[in-house]
N, C-alpha and C positions, 0 to 999 in steps of 0.2 A: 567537222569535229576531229581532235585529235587523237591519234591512233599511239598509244606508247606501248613497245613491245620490249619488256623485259630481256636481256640478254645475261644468260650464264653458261660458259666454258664457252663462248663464241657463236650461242645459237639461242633464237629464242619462235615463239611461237602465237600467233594471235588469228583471233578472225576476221578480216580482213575485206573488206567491199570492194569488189572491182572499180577501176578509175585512174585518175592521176595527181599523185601526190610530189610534195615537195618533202626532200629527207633534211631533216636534222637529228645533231647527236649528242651524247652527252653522258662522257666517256671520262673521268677522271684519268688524267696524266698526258690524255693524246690532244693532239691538233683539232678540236671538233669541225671547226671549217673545210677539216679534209675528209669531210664524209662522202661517200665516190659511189655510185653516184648520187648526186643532189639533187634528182628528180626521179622517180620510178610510176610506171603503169603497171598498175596489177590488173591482170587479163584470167578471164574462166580458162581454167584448165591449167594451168601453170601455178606451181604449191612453192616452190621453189626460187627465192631473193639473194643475192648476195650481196655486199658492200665491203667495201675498204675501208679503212681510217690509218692515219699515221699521226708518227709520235717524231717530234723535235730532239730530242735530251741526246748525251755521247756520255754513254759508258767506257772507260781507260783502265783495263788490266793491267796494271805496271808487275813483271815479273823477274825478278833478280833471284839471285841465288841464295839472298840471307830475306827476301820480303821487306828491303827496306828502299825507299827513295834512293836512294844512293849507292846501292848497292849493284853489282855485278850483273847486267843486262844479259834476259835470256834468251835468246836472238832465236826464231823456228817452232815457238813454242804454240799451240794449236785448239782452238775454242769455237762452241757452237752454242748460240741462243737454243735453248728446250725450254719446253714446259717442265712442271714441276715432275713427272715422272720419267723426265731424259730424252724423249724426242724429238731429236734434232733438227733446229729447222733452220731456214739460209744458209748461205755460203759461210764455209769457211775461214775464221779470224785467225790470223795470224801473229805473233808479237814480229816486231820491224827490228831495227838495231839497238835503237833506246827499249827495248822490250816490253813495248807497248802493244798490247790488241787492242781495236779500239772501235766497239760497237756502236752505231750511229743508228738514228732514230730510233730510242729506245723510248720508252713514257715516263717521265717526273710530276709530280705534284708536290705542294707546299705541305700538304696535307691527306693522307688516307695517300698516299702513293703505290701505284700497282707493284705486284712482285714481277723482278726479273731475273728470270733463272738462265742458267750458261752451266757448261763443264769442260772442263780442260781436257782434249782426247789424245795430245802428243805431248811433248817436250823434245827437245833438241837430241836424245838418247845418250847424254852423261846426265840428267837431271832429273831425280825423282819428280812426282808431282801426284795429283790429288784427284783422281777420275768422276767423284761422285758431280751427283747435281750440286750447284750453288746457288744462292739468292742473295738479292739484296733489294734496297730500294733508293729512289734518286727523288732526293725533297728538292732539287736544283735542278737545272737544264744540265751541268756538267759531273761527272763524278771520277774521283781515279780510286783503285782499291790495290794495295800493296798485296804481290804475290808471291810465295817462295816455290823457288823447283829448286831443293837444295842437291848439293854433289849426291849421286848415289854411293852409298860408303864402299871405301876400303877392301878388294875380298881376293883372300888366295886362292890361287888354282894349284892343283898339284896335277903332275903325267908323271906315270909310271909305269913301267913294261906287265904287260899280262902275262907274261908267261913268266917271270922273273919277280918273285915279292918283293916290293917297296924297292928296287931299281928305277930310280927315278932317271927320266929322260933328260939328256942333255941341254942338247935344243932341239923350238919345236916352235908351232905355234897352236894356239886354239879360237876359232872363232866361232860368238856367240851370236846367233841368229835370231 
């Protein structure tokens, strides 16, 4: 007889007969053939299963300076898969020369496609950019989403001697850390 155990946020919970069964899955967006492992014993005394699954699809953050195809590639710019509440998970994306980051095995479906969140944690430091979580979702195996890190604007500095009002300093320099 078969056993289905409900899964949400990545965990689910059932009563369970000791023995040896064979796992299958059935996961909208991912590989279901890559359910890992494909056989399990459940043995008294052990409450505790894990499994794997992956996903096929390549998420492409294209980031330029105006958000457009063609626009000014933002070369260093820096991105983590999260969950919907920002915690960060795998390594480090990076955008290349073409200013591309470009998330591999993500999950797509034609339909009811899972969410996948990311947020941008650097930028190259002349380019503003947008820290929060992001979403979106992939009806295709492939997707690229246009992104701006536009110039940070324009800002004067003044130096001026403290002991001396508004004597402004000659030359100098100031560096912002």
């Amino acid at each position: 007889m078969a056993k289905i155990i409900n899964i949400t946020n990545g965990t689910g919970s059932s009563d369970i007969l000791n023995g040896t069964y064979t796992v299958t899955s059935d996961v909208n967006g991912y590989d279901n053939l890559s359910i890992n492992p494909s056989d399990v014993t459940i043995e008294s005394g052990v409450n505790s299963y894990s499994f794997t699954i992956s996903a096929t699809g390549t998420l492409t953050l294209h980031v330029t300076e105006d958000g457009t195809s063609s626009g000014t590639p933002i070369v260093g710019a820096t991105f983590y898969r999260t969950d919907s509440a920002g915690t960060e998970y795998g390594n480090v994306i990076t955008t290349d020369s073409n200013g591309d980051a470009i998330f591999n095995n993500v999950p797509f479906s034609e339909s009811n496609a899972p969410t996948i969140y990311y947020k941008q944690t650097a930028s190259d430091g002349n380019h503003e950019f947008i820290d929060t979580v992001q979403s979106t979702t992939l009806t295709t195996s492939t997707s690229t989403i246009q992104m701006q890190n536009a110039l940070g604007e324009l800002r004067t500095i003044t130096l001026t001697d403290a002991n001396y009002n508004d004597l402004p300093i000659e030359s100098g320099t100031i560096t912002l850390n």
